[in-house]
C-alpha positions as CSV (number, residue, x, y, z in Angstrom):
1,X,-8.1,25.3,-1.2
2,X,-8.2,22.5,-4.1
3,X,-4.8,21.6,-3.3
4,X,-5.8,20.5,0.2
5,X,-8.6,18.2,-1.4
6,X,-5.4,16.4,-3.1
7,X,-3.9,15.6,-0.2
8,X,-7.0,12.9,0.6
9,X,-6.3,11.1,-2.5
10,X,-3.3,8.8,-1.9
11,X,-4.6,8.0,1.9
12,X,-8.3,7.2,0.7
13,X,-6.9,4.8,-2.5
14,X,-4.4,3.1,0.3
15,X,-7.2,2.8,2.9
16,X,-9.4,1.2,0.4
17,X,-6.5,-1.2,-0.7
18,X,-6.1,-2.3,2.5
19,X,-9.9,-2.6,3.7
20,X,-10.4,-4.8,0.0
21,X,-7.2,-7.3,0.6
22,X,-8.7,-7.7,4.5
23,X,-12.2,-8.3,3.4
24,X,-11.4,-10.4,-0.2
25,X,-7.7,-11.3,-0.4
26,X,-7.5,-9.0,-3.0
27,X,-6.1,-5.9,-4.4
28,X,-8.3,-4.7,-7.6
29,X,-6.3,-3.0,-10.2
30,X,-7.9,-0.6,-10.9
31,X,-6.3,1.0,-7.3
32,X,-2.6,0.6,-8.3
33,X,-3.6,2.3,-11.3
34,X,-5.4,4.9,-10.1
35,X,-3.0,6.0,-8.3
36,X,-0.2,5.9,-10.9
37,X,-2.7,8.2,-13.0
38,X,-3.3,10.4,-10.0
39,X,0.4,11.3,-9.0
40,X,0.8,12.7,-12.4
41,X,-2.1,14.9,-11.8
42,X,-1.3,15.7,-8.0
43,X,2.0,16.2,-8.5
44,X,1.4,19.0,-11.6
45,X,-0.9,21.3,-8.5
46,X,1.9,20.4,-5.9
47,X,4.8,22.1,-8.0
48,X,7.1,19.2,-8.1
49,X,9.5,19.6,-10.9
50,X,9.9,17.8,-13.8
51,X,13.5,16.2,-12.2
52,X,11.2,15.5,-9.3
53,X,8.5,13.5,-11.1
54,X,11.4,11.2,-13.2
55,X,12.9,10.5,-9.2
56,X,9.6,10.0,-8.3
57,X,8.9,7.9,-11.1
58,X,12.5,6.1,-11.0
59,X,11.6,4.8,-7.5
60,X,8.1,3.4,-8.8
61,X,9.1,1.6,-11.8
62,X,12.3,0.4,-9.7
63,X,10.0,-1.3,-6.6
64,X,7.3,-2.8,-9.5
65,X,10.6,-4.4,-10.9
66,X,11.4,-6.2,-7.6
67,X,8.2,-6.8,-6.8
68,X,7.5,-8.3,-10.3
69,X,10.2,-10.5,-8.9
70,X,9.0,-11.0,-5.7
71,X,6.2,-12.4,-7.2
72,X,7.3,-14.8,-10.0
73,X,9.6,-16.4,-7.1
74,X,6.0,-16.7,-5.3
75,X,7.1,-14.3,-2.2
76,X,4.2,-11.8,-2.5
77,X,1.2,-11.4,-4.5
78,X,0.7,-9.8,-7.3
79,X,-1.6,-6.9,-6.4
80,X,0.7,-6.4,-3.3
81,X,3.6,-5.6,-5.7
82,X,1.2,-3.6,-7.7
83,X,0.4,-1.8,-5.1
84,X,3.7,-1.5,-3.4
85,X,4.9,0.2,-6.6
86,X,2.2,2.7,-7.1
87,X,2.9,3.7,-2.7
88,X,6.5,4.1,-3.7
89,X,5.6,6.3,-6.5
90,X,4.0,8.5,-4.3
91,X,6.4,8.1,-1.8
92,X,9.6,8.8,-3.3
93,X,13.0,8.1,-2.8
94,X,13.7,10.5,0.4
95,X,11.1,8.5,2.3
96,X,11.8,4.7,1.1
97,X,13.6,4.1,3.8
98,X,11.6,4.4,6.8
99,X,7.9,3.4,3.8
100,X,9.9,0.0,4.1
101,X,10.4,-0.1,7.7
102,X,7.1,0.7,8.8
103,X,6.0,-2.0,6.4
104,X,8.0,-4.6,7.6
105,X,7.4,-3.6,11.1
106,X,3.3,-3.6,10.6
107,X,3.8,-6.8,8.3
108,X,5.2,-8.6,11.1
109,X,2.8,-7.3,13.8
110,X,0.1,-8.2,11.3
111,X,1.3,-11.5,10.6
112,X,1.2,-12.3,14.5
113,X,-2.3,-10.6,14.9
114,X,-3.1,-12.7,12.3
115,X,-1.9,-16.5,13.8
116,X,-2.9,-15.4,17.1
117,X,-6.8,-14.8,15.7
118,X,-6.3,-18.4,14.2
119,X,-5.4,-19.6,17.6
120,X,-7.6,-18.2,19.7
121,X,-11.0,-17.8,17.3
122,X,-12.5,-21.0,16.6
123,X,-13.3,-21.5,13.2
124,X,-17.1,-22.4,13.2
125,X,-17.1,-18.7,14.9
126,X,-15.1,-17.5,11.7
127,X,-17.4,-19.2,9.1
128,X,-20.2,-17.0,9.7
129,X,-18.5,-14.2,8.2
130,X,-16.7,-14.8,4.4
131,X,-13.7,-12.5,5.2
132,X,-13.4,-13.4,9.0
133,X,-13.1,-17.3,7.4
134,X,-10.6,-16.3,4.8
135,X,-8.3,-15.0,6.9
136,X,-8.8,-18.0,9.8
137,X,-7.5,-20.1,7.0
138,X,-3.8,-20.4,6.6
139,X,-4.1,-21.2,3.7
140,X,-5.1,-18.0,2.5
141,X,-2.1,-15.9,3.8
142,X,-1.9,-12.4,5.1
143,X,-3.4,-9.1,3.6
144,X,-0.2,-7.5,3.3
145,X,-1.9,-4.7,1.6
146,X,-2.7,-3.5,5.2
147,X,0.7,-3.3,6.1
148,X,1.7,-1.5,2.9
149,X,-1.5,0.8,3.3
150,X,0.0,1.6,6.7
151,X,3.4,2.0,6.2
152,X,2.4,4.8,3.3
153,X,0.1,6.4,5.6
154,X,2.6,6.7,7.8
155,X,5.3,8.5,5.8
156,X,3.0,10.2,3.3
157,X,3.5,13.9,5.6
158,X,7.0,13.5,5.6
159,X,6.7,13.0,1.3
160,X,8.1,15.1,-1.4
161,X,4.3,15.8,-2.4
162,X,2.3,16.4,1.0
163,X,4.6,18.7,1.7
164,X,4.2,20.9,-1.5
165,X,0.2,21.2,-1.0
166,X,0.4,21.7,2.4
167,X,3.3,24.2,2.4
């Protein structure tokens, strides 16, 4: 029964990535590392071997590498690579393929969501709200925590890990 109470710990830290880059641009910390401390701990209940943990692992370090360089070539943020490694840690490598396409493909729909709410929401109606009138700007960007945040939610069934607690 505890192991089933795991299983909301990687969605909830993702859903709360996403809802904090929506509402503040920004990715605290304190959530990529969070859930770097709690796949350790999840992934000791789930079984997973010790060769499982150093794939798992592999995969994490190897994405926070990119994304490190992603970001000192100013192509993402930093707390979206953060994040993106600490997803891919949880993920693993039998499910970075399809974590990447769902990412790009809700990045993209995001993206559009997001120019076409610039378009069609006047700003004054924007500045009432502080997040509504960070995102109107383009200045600002896109929260491409949600589409990360979605993409893992997406493939986190299909993961090395759900599967072990659920199984």
């Amino acid at each position: 029964m505890f192991e089933y109470g795991l299983l909301l710990v990687f969605p909830a830290f993702m859903i709360f990535a996403g809802v904090s880059d929506m509402l503040t641009m920004t990715i605290p910390n304190r959530i990529s590392i969070i859930l770097f401390g709690a796949f350790f701990f999840v992934a000791f209940f789930a079984g997973l071997t010790l060769e499982q943990v150093g794939m798992h692992l592999a995969v994490g370090l190897g994405v926070l590498a990119a994304g490190i360089a992603l970001f000192s070539l100013g192509l993402c943020g930093g707390g979206d690579a953060k994040l993106l490694a600490a997803a891919s840690l949880w993920v693993g490598f039998d499910q970075m393929l399809p974590f990447v396409v769902y990412i790009g493909v809700g990045g993209g729909l995001l993206a559009f969501a997001i120019l076409a709410y610039r378009i069609a929401v006047p700003e004054v109606l924007a500045a009432r709200l502080g997040w509504a009138y960070r995102l109107h700007k383009p200045a600002s960007g896109i929260p491409y925590g949600i589409a990360i945040a979605g993409g893992a939610l997406s493939v986190f069934p299909a993961t090395t890990v759900f599967q072990a607690l659920a199984g």
